[in-house]
C-alpha positions as CSV (number, residue, x, y, z in Angstrom):
1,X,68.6,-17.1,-15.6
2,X,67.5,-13.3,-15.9
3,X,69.1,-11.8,-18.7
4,X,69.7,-7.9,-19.0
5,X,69.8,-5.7,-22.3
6,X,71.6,-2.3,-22.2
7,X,73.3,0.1,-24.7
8,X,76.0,1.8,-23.7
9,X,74.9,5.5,-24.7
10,X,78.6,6.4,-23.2
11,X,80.1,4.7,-26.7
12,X,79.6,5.5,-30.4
13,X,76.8,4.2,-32.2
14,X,78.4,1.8,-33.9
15,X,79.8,0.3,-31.1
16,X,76.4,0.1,-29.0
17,X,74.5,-1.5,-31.6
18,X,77.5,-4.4,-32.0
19,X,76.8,-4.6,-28.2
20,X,73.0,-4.5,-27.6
21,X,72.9,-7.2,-31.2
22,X,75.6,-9.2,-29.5
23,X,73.8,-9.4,-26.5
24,X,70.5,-10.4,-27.9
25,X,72.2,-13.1,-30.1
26,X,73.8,-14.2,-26.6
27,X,69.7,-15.7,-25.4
28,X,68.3,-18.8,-26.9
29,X,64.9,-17.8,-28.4
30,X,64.0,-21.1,-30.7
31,X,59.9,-20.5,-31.3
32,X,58.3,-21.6,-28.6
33,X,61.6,-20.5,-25.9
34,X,61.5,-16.7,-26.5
35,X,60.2,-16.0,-22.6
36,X,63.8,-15.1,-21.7
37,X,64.7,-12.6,-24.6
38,X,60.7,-11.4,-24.3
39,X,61.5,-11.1,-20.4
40,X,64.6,-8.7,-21.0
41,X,63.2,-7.5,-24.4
42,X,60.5,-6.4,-21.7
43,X,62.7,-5.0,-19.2
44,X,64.7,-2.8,-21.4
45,X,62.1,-0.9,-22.8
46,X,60.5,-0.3,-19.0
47,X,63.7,1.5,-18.5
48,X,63.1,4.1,-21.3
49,X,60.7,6.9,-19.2
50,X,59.2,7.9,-22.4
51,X,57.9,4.9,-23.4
52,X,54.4,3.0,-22.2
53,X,55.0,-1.2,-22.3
54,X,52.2,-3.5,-22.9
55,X,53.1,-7.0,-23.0
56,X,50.5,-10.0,-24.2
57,X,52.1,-13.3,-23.7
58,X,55.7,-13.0,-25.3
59,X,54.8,-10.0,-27.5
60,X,56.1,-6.7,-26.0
61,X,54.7,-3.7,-27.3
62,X,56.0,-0.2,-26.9
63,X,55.0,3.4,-27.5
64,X,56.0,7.0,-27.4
65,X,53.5,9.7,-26.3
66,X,54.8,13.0,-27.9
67,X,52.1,13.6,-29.2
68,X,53.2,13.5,-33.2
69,X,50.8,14.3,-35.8
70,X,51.7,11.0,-37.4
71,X,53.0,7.4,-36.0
72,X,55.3,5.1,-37.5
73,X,55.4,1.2,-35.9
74,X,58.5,-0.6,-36.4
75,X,58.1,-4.4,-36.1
76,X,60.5,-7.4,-34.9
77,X,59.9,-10.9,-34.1
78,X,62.5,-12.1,-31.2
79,X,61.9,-16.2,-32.4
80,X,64.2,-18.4,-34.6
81,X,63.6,-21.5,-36.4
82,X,65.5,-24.6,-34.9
83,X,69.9,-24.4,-34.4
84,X,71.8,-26.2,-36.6
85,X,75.7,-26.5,-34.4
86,X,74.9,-22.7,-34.9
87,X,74.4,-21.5,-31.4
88,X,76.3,-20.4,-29.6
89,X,76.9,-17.0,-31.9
90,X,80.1,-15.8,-32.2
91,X,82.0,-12.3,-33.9
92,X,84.0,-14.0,-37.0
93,X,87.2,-11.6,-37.5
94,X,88.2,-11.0,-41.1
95,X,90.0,-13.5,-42.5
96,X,88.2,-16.3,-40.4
97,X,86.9,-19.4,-42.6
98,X,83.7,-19.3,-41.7
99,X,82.9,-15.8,-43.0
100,X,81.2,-17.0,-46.2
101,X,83.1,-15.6,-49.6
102,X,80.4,-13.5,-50.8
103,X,80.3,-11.7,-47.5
104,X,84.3,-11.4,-47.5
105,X,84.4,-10.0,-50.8
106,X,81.8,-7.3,-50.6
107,X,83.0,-6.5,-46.9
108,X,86.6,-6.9,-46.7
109,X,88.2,-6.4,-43.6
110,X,85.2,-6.3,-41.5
111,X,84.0,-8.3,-38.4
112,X,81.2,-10.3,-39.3
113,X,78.2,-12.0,-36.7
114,X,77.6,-16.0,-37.1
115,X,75.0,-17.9,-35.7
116,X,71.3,-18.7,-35.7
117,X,69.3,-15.6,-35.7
118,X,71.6,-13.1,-37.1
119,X,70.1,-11.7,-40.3
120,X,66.7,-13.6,-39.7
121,X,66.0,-11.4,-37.9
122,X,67.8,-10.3,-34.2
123,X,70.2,-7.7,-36.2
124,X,66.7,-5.7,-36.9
125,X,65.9,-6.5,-33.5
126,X,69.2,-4.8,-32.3
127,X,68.6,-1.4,-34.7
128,X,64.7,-1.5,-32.7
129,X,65.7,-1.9,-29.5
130,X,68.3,0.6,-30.1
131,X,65.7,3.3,-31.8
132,X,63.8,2.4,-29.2
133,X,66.2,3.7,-26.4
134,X,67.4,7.0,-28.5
135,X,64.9,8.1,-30.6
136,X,63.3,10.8,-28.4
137,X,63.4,13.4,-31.1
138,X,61.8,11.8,-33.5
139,X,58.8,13.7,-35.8
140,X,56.9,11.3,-35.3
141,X,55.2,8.9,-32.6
142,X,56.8,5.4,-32.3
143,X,55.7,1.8,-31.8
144,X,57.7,-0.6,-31.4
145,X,56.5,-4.5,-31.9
146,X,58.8,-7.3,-30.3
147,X,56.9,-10.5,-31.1
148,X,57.1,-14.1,-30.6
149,X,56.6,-17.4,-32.7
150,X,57.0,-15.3,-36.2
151,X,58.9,-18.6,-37.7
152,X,55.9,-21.1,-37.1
153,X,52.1,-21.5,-37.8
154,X,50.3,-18.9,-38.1
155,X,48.0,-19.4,-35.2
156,X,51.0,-19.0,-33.1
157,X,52.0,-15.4,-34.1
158,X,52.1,-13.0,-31.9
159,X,51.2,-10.1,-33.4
160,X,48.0,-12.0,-34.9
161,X,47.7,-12.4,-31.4
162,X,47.8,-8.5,-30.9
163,X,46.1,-7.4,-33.8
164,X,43.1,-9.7,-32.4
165,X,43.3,-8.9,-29.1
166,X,44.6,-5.5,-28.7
167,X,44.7,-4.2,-31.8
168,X,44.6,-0.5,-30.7
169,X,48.1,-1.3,-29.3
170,X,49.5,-1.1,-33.0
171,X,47.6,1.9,-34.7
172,X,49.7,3.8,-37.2
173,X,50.2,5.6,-40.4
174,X,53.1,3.1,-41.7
175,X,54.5,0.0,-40.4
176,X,58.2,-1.2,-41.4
177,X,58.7,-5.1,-40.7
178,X,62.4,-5.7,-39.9
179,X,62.7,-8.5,-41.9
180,X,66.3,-8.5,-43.8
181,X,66.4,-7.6,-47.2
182,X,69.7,-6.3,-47.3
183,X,68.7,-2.6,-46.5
184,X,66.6,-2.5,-49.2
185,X,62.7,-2.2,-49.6
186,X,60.9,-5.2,-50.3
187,X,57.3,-4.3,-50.8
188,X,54.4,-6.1,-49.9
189,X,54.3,-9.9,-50.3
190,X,53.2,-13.2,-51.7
191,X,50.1,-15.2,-49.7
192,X,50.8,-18.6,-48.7
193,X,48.0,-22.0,-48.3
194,X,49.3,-25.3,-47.5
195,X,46.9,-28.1,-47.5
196,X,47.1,-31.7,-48.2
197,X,45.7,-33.1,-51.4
198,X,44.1,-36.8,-50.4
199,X,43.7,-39.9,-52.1
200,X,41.4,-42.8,-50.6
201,X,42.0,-46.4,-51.5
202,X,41.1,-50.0,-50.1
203,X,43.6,-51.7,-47.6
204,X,44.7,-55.3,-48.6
205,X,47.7,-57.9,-48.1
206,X,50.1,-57.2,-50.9
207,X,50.2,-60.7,-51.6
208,X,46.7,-60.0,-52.5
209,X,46.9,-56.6,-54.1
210,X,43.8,-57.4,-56.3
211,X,41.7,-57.6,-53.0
212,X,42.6,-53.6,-52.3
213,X,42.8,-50.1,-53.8
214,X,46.5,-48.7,-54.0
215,X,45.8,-44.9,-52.8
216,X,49.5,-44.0,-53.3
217,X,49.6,-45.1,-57.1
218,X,46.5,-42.8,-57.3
219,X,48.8,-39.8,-55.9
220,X,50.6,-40.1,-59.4
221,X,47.7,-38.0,-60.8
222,X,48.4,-35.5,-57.9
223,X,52.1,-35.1,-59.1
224,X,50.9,-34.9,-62.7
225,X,48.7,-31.6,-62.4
226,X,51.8,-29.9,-60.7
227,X,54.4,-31.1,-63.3
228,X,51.9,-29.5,-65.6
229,X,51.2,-26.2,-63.6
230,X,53.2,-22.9,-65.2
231,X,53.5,-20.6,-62.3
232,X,52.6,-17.3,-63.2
233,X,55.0,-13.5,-62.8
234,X,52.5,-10.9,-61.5
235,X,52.8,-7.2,-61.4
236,X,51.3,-5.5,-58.4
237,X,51.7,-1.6,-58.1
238,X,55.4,-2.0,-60.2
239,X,56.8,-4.9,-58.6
240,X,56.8,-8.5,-60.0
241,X,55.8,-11.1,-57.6
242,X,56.6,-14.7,-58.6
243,X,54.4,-17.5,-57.3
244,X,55.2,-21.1,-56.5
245,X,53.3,-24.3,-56.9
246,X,54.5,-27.2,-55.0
247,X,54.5,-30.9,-52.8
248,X,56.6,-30.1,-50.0
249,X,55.8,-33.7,-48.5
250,X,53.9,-36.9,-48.9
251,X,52.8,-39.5,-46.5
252,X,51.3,-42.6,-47.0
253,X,50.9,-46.5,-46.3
254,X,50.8,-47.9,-42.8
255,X,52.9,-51.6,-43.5
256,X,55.6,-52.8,-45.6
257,X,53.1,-55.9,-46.6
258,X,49.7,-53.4,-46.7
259,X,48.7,-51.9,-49.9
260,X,47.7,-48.1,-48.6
261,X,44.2,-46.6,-48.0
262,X,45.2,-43.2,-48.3
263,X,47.8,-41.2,-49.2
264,X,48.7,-37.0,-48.5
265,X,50.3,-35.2,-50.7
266,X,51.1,-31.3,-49.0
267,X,50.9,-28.8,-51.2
268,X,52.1,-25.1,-50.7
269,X,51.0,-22.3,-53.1
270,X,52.6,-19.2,-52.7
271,X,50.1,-16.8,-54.7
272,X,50.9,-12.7,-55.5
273,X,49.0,-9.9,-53.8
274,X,46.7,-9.3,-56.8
275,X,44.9,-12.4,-55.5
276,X,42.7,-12.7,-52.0
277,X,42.9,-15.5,-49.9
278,X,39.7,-16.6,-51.3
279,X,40.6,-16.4,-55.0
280,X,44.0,-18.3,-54.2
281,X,41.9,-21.1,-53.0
282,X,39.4,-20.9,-55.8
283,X,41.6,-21.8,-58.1
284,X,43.4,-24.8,-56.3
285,X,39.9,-26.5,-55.4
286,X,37.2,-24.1,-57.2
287,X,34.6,-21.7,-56.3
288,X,32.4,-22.7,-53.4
289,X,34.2,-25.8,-52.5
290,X,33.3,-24.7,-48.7
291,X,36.4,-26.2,-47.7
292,X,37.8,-24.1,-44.5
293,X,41.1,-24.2,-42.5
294,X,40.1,-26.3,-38.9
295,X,37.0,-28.2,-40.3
296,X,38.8,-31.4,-41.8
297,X,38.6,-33.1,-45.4
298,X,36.5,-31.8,-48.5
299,X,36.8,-32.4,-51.8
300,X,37.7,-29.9,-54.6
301,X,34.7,-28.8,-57.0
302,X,37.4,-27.6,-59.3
303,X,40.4,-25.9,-59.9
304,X,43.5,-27.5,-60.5
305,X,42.9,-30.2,-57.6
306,X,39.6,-30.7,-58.5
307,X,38.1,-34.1,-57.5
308,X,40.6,-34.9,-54.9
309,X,40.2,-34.7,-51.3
310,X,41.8,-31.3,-49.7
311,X,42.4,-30.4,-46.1
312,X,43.5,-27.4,-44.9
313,X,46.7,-26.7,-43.2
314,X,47.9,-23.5,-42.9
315,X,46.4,-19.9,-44.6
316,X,47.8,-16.3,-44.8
317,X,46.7,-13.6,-47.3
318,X,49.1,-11.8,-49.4
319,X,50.1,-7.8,-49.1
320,X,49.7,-5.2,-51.6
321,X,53.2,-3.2,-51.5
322,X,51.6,0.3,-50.9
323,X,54.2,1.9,-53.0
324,X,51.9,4.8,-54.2
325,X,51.9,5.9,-50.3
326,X,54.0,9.1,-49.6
327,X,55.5,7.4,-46.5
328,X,56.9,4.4,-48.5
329,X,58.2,6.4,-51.3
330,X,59.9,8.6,-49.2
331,X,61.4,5.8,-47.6
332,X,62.0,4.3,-50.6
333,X,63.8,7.4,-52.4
334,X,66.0,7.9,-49.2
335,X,67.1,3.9,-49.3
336,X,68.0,4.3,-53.1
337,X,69.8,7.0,-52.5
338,X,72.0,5.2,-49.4
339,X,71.9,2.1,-51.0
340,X,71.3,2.6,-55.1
341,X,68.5,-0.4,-54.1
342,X,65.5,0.1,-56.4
343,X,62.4,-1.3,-54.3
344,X,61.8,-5.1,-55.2
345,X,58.7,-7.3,-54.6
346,X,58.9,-9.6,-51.0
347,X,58.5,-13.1,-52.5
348,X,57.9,-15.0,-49.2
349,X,55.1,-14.5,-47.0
350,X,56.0,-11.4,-43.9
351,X,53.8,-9.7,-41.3
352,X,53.4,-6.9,-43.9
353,X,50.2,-8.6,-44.2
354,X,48.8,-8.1,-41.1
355,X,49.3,-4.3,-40.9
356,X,47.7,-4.3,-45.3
357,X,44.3,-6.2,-43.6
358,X,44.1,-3.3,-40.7
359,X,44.9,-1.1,-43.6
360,X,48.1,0.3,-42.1
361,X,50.5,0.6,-45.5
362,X,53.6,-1.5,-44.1
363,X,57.4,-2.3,-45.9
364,X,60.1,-5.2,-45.4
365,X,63.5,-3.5,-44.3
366,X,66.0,-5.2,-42.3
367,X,69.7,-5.6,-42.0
368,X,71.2,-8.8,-43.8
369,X,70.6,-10.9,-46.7
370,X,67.4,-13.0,-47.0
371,X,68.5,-15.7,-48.5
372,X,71.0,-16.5,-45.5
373,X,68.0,-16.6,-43.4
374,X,67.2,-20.3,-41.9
375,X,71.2,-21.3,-43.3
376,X,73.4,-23.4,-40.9
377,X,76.0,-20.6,-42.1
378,X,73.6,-17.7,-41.4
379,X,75.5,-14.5,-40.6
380,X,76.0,-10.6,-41.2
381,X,78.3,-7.8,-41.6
382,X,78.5,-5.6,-38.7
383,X,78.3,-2.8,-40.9
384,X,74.8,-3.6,-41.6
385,X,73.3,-2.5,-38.6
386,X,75.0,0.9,-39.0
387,X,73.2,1.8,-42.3
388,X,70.2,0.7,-41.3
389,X,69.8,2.3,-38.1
390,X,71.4,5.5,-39.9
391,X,68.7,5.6,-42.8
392,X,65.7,5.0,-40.0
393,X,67.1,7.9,-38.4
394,X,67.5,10.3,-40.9
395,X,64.5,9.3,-42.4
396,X,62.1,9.7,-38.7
397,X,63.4,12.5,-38.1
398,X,62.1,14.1,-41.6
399,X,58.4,13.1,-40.8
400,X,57.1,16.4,-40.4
């Protein structure tokens, strides 16, 4: 079924952003099902004359001509990770039981959105949409990024998809990723690598346990070295990035009565921005171990792996937070004074990475709390779309 956005420009501008965000919530876009939001997403910016609409695959892509001295790209992606019985959304009147008690207590009285997708990240998605549509006086030129499958691997995204294919479609000064932090700045972030860490054995009956090689009691060694590993705090231009070491699965054994041949343990380090992709993976499996994302098992020539089997899973580089660029400070001094938010390090890996390798200097600032994001519970005051699309404003329009 077609779906249609709209803002009403004939109401306030609190009330058309509750609209155009309710609306949005409204369309199922789990990764992998965002054509319907991507169709309308589409559609809606088509029907703003002063703005030319590229579209590759589920990515929509639009831009303002005014020929600014300067251009600004604000990014969204339109996916969510999987429902939980949290779809369909629904406004939660103050008072309701659902509204979680930190939300209640430091917005009293106010209606509040519930339901998959509404702080990660479709209540950013409503403040773009909505720029989008009334921003015609900006100072600057605009680009706005709608993007699908943001919430699985990498090779998916579609902006990497963009920036590969089409990569004059997003050339800028500054890039802001909608991501929520609360109305805050988060800059920059941490890289992330999974890969599995392999140990090979000998099959054999387990009545005759002798006769094999138990590749899962050789995993214990695995567990060891990241019981032992001290994750390290890192500043990077004034913001401390904290880094994570850690299994996030294990497989193994193919019989009840078979003593394994091999046994995976995935591990996923999230490394800070003072690091390269390269240098992250030095030190989990050494300099020059050759081993390469897509080109199956080799083994670690050192590090703290080193010895074991690795594979490659999954591989993003980390951000710098650009926060000695005039464009983010000014940002940033505008938010603290909204918000009294001092600019904090991202911790998890965002498309701020993307726009630091084109060397666009790019920020994390969206409406709601990011650690709701992915919750059964997930959910946001409505007042949060206000402040965010009231400090963009004010803050495009002073790029002269």
């Amino acid at each position: 079924m077609k779906v249609t956005l709209d803002v009403d420009r004939g109401a306030g501008k609190a009330e058309a952003l509750s609209s155009l965000f309710t609306q949005i919530m409204q369309v199922y876009s789990v990764s992998g099902r965002e054509g319907a939001l991507a169709d309308a997403v589409e559609d809606f910016l088509s029907r703003q004359s002063h703005l030319l609409v590229r579209r590759l695959g589920d990515t929509v892509v639009a831009s303002t001509r005014f020929q600014r001295d300067s251009r600004v790209i604000l990014a969204g992606h339109i996916d969510t990770v999987p429902v939980i019985d949290n779809f369909p959304p629904k406004w939660l009147e103050a008072g309701d039981p659902l509204i979680r008690p930190d939300i209640a207590r430091e917005h009293p009285g106010e209606r509040v959105m519930w339901g998959r997708g509404a702080t990660d990240m479709k209540a950013s998605d409503a403040v773009l949409l909505y720029l989008a549509a009334t921003a015609t006086d900006a100072a600057c030129d605009l680009s706005f990024v709608l993007y699908d499958h943001e919430e699985v691997s990498a090779e998916f995204n579609g902006l990497r998809k963009v920036t590969q294919e089409h990569p004059e479609w997003i050339q800028g000064d500054f890039a802001i990723i909608g991501e929520p932090t609360s109305c805050g700045i988060e800059g920059g972030c941490n890289g992330t690598i999974r890969f599995d860490v392999i140990t090979h054995g000998v099959a054999a009956h387990s009545a005759r346990a002798w006769m094999g090689e138990n590749a899962i009691h050789k995993a214990a060694d695995i567990l060891n070295r990241l019981n032992a590993y001290t994750p390290a705090t890192v500043s990077v231009g004034g913001l401390e990035y904290k880094e994570g070491l850690n299994a996030t699965l294990v497989s193994g054994g193919k019989g009840t009565n078979v003593i394994p041949d091999e046994c995976r343990v995935h591990v996923n380090y999230r490394f800070a921005p003072n690091k390269s992709l390269e240098e992250a993976k030095s030190l989990m499996m050494g300099e020059g171990s050759g081993i390469v994302l897509g080109e199956g098992e080799g083994t670690a020539v050192g590090g703290v792996f080193e010895g074991f089997g690795i594979e490659m899973k999954d591989e993003s580089p980390a951000a710098r937070p650009g926060m000695d660029s005039e464009l983010t400070a000014s940002l940033a001094d505008l938010v603290f004074e909204r918000t009294g938010q001092q600019a904090k390090a991202k911790l998890g890996w965002t498309d701020v990475a993307r726009f630091s390798q084109l060397g666009i200097p790019a920020v994390n600032f969206g409406a709601g709390d990011p650690l709701l994001a992915h919750k059964h519970d997930e959910q946001i005051p409505e007042s949060d779309l206000l402040l965010m699309a009231d400090i963009l404003e004010h803050w495009l329009s002073s790029r002269r």
